[in-house]
N, C-alpha and C positions, 0 to 999 in steps of 0.2 A: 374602638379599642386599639391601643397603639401596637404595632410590633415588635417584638422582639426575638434580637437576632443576635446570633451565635458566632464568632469565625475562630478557626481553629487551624492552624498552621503545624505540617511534619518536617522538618528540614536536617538532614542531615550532609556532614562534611562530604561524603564519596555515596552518597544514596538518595534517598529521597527526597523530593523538593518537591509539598502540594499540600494546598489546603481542602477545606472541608467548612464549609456557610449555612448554617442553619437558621432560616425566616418563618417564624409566627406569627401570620396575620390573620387574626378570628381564629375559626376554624380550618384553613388550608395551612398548611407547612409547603414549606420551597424550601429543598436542599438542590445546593451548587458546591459541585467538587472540578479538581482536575492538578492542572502543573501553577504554580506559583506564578503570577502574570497574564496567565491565558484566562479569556473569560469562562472556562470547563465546560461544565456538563448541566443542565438543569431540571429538573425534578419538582413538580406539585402537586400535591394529593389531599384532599379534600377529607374532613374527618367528621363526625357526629355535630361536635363542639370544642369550642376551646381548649377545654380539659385534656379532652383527646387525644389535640393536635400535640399539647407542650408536653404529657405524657410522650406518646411517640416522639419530641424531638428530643427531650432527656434520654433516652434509650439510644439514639442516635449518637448526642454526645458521648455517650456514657461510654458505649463498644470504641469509640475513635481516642478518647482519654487515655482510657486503657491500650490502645496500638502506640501510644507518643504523641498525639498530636497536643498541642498546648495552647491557648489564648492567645491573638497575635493579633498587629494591628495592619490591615489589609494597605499594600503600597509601603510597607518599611522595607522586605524581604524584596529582590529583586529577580526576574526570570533569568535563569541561567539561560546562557549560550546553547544555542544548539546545535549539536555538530556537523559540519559539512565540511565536503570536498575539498582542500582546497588545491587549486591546480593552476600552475604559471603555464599557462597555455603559450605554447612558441607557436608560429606561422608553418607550416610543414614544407619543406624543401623541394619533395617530391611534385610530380605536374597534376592540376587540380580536378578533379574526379569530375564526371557530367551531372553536374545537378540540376534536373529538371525545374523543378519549385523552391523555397524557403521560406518559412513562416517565423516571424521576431516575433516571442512570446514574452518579450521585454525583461527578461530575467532570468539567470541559468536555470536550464530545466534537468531533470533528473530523469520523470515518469515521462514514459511513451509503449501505445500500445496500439496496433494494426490488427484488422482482420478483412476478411472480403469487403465490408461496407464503408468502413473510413479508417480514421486515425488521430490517435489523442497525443498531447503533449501538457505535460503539468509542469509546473516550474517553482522557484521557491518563494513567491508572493500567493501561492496557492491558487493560483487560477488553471483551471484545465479550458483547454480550447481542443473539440471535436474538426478536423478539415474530412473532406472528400477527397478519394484519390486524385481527383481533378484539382484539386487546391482550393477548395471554396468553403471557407469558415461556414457549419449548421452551426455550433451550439457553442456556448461557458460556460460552465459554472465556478465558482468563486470558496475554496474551501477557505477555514479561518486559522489556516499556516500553512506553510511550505511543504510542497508534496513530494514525496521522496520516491514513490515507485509507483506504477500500473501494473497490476497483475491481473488476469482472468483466472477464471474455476467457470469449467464449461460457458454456461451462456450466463454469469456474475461476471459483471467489473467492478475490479475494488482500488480503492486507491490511499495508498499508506501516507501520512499527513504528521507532522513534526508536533502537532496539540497531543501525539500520542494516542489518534483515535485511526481507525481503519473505516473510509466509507461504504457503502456502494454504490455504485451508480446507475445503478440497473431503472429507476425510475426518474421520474421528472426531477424529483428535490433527494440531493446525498443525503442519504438515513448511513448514524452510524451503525457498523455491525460487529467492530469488534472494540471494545474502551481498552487499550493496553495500560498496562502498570503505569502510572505516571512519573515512577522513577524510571524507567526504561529511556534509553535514548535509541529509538529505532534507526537502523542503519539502513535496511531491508526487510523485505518480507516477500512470502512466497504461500498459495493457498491450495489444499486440495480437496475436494468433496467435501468443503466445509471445516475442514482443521488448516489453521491458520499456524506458520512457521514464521516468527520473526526471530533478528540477530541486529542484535545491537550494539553501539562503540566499546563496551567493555570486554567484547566478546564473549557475549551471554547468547545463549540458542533457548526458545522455548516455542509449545507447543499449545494452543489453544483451542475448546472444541465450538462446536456450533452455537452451546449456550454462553459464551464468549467467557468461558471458565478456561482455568491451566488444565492441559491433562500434565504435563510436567516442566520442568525448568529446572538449566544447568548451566553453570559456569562457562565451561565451554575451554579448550584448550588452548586460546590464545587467545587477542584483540581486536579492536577494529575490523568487525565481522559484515565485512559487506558484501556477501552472497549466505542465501539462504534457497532452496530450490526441494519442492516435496511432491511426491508420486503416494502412489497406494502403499507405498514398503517402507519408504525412510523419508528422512527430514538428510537435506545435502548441505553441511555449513563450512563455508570458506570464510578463515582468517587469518589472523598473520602469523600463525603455523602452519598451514595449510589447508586441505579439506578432512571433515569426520561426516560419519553415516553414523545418523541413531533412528534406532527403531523409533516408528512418531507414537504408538501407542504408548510405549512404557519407556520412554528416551536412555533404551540404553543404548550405549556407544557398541554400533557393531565394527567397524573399522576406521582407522584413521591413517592418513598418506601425509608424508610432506612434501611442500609444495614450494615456490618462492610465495612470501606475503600474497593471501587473496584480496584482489580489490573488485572484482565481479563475476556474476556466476550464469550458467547458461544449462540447459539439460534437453535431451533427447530421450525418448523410451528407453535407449540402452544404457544413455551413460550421460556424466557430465563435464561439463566446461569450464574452469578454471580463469579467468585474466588475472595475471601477478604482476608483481611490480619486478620481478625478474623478467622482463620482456618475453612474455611468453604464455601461449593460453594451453593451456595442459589439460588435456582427454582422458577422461577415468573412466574405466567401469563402474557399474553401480553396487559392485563388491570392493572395491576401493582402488582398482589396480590400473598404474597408469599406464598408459596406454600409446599416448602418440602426446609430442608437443609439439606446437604450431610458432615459431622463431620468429618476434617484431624486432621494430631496432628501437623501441623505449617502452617504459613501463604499460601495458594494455589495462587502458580506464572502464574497456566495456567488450562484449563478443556476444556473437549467434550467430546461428546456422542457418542455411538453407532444411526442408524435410530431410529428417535421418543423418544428417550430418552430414551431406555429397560436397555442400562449399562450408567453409568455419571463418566468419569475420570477425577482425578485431581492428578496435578504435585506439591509440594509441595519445600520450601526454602531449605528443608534437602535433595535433589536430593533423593526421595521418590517418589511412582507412583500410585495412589491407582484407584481400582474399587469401583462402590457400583452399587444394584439393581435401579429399579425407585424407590422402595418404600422408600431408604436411608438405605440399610444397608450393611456394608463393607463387601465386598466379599474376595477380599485383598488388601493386602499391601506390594511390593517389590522396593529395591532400583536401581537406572539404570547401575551404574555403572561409568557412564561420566557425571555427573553434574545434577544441574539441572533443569526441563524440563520448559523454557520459552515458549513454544508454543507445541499445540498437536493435532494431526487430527487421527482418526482410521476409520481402513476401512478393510471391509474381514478378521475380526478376527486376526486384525493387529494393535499395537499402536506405532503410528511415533510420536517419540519428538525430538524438537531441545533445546539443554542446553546451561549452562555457557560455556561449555568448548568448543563451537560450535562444537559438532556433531549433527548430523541425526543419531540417531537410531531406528531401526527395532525391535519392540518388539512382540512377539510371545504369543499373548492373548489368543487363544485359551483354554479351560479350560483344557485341557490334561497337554496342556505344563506348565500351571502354579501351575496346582496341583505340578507336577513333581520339579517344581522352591521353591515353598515352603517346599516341601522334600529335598533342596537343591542340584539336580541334575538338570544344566541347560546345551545350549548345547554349543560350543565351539563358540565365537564370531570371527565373520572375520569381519576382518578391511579393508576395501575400501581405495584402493590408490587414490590418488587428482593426476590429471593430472599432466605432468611435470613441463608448466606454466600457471603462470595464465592468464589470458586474458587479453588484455588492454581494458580500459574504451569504450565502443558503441557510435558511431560518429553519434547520434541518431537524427542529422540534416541531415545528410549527405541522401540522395535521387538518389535511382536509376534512368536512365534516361533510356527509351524505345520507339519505334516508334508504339509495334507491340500493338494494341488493342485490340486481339485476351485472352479468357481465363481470363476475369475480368470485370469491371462494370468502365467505366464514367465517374467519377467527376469532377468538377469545383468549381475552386474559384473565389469567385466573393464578390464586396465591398459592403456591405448593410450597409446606414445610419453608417459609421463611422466603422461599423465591416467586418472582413473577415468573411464570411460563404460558405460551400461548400453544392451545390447542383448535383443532380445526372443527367447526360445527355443520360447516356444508356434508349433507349426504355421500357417500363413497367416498370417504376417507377412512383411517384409522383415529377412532377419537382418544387413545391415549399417546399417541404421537405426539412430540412437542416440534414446535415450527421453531426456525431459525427464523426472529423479528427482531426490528433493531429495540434496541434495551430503551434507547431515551423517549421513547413515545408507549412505551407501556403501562399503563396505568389499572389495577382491579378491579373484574369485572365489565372492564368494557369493550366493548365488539369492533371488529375490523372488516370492510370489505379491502382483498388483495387481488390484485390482476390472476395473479395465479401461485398455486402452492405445489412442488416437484418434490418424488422422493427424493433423496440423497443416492448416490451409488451405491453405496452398503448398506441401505437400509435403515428402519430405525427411529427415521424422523423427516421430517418437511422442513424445502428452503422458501419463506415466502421470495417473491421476481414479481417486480415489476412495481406498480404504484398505490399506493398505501392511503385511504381513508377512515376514518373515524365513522361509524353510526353511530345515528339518534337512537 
């Protein structure tokens, strides 16, 4: 029986650009969606018969007709551009900060994320590379675009990616976890206890929950919105009006501050951090009230703190890297050497930036070493060799299959009122709780063993962590 297949294209002037592939072979249906150029998302599901299947993919058609999409011919339409940075990186004047290490991740990187155990850097050929604070490459993985940010949610690592999907990386193979709008053009995103904030170039803010649903979405008071930062209270959105608070539950706008244009955003339990293109990273309460600004001498591309805010670093257009106290005042000022610093995290007297030039480097904050750097005595940088290849892209559908249900938790998918949702079947759990699973390996009815499944903070529901099998 031959196949037959559907393609269905939405393109609008100022919105939407993505299609929608409907395949009939026998009995299984395969729908692939996503952004126009990108291979998307894929989907197969297995029916009685024939019949079945081309019933269920007329119905499929049918609801996407009726949204706009139209008959198109795959490769006429072209992928739009996707937005980035773009930044004339100048040499920095000032004397060159002690950098311990540096890692070429062969491409400007954006994402970078530390904690006690290592440190990642993502760049925009989507490759993420894991180093040890010692500089010794463990891991890659290879997403299938350009990665725009690392963020954590407790013990989740996600990483925001330009195909418009949010991963995790909490297991061996990146399962997506949250599919954004594929007209969105994500700028940033920011996660908490499972509700995902992103802001994108139009400077649109929205809020999505665990079952990777809108709880809302809003225009947003200005553009190019590249800071988004969220806590248990609000969603924090910096753009080129400056920063607003909205409630994450019901995104209403509880306060807005202006600011010079936000270009990056940083947050503490009390308050958050601003980088504008007015040289200058500006300290708010988390009631909106500003508070202290922190004075570069060029637009600040990125900022963070030390805990609670005691030192506030910002990265600056002139690949510059400056400190200051809480109270605002510059402690110093040294240049990196490799570009620079799009994104920055310190940690243990450590400042890790990823730059234009896509490195990860290792800078050596301690005040010993920095006195020593503005005496112009730093210490010899060593360069990190990049694995021989690079990785191929993560087959992030693809699913372990296993008998043994030994050493993990349970779950089930099952059809709720028109949705896939998994609940959990292991013993001592709540069985009408729904687990946070990624969406593209869901399928009816069938079982999963998971490393482990964690309440949320609030309650409510389970996040599956860690590594994801299929049962017979």
């Amino acid at each position: 029986m031959s196949q037959e297949t559907t393609y269905l294209e939405l393109s609008e002037v100022d919105g939407a650009h993505k299609f929608y592939e409907v395949v009939v072979d026998d009995a299984a249906l395969t729908v692939r969606y996503g952004r126009i150029g990108d291979q998307g998302q894929v989907k197969t599901t297995a029916y009685a018969d024939n019949a079945k299947a081309r019933a269920a993919a007329a119905k499929k058609i049918g609801e996407k007709v009726r949204k706009g999409y139209a008959p198109a011919v795959p490769g006429v339409r072209q992928k739009r551009a996707v937005s980035r940075r773009q930044i004339v990186s100048t040499r920095s004047t000032a004397r060159t900060a002690p950098v311990l290490w540096r890692y070429d991740s062969g491409a400007p990187a954006f994402g970078i994320f530390v904690d006690g155990h290592s440190c990642m850097v993502g760049n925009e050929r989507g490759v993420i590379t894991t180093l040890g604070h010692d500089a010794r490459v463990l891991n890659q993985v290879r997403l299938p675009d350009g990665v725009k940010c690392i963020v954590a949610d407790d013990a989740w690592i996600y990483a925001g990616c330009d195909d418009g999907n949010v991963y995790d990386l909490s297991g061996k193979v990146p399962r997506v976890a949250y599919a954004i709008a594929p007209e969105i053009d994500i700028y940033w995103l920011d996660i908490h206890d499972g509700v995902l904030g992103v802001s994108d170039a139009d400077g649109g803010i929205a809020a999505v929950d665990h079952e990777d649903e809108f709880l809302w979405r809003r225009s947003g008071r200005g553009r190019s919105a590249w800071m988004v930062r969220c806590d248990a209270d609000a969603v924090y959105h910096g753009h080129s009006q400056g920063v607003t608070g909205y409630d994450w539950r019901t995104g209403q706008e509880l306060w807005h501050t202006r600011t010079g244009s936000v270009l990056f955003g940083w947050q503490e339990p009390g308050a958050v951090f601003a980088g504008t293109a007015t040289r200058e990273v500006v300290r708010l309460a988390k009631d909106g009230r500003a508070e202290r600004a922190y004075r570069c001498d060029a637009p600040v591309f990125s900022c963070a703190t030390a805990e609670g805010g005691r030192y506030v670093f910002a990265g600056d257009s002139q690949s510059s890297i400056y400190c200051f106290d809480a109270a605002g005042n510059r402690l110093w000022k040294l240049g990196t050497g490799c570009g620079s610093a799009y994104s920055m995290q310190y940690h243990d007297e450590r400042l890790y930036v990823v730059t234009t030039s896509g490195y990860l480097a290792c800078v050596d904050a301690s005040e010993p070493a920095i006195r020593a750097a503005e005496a112009g005595s730093v210490p010899e940088v060593v360069d990190v060799k990049a694995p021989p290849r690079l990785p191929e892209p993560a087959a992030w559908t693809t699913v372990e299959v296993t008998s043994d249900v030994d050493g993990g938790v349970v779950v089930q998918c099952v059809e709720d009122r028109g949705r896939l949702r998994v609940h959990v079947l292991s013993p001592g759990y709540h069985p009408d709780w729904s687990v946070q699973f990624p969406k593209g390996i869901r399928e009816p009815g069938a079982r999963y063993l998971v490393t482990q499944v964690r309440e949320s903070g609030r309650g409510g529901f389970y996040r599956a962590y860690g590594d994801i099998r299929r049962l017979r």
